[in-house]
N, C-alpha and C positions, 0 to 999 in steps of 0.2 A: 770584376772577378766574382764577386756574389752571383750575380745575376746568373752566369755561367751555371754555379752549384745551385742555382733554386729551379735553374730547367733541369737538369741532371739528376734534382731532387723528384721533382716531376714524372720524371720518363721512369725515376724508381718506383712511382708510385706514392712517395715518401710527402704527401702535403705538407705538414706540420713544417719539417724541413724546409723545404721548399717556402713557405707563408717567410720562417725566419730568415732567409737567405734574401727576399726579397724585400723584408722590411728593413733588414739593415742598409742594402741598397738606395734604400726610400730615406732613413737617416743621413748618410752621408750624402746622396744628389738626390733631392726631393723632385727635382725635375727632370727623374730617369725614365720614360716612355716604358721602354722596357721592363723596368721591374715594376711598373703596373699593371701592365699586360702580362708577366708572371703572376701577380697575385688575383686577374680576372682570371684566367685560367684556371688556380687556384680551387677557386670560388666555383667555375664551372663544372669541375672537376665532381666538389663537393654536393652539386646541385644546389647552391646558393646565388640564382638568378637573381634577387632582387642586391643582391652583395656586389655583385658585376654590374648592374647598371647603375647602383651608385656610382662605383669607382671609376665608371665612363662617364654618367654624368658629370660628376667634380672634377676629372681633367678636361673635361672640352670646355666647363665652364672658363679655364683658365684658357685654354689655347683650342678656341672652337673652329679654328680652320689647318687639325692636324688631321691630315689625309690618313694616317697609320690609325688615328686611334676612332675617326670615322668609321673607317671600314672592320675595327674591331666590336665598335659598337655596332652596327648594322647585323656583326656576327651575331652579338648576346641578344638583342632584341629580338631578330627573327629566331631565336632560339628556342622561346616558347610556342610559336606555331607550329612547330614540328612532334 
């Protein structure tokens, strides 16, 4: 249900919100894909690129053959090219 209110947070505009929506997420299931990908968003949102490739780095380190968070990170890195 968080997770719900930190995109909702999102699409308000509302980061802050949003950051807390999905860190409580992160407390309760630390291995919620989603609300980590809400809080790169986040981050993206903020233009805190090198904040997003962390938080891609540190979950692939864990599960480096998630196809979702592959292609989220493929998203942030070519992000700077542009």
């Amino acid at each position: 249900m968080q997770v719900q209110s930190g995109i909702l947070a999102l699409m308000k505009g509302d980061i802050k919100s949003a950051r807390l929506a999905f860190a409580k997420t992160l407390d309760l299931d630390p291995n919620s894909f989603e609300a980590v990908a809400g809080l790169v968003a986040a981050d993206m949102g903020e233009k805190k690129v090198a904040d997003a490739k962390a938080r891609i780095e540190k979950w692939l380190q864990q599960a480096p053959r998630d196809a979702n968070a592959l292609v989220l990170g493929a998203m942030v890195f070519s992000s700077e090219r542009n």
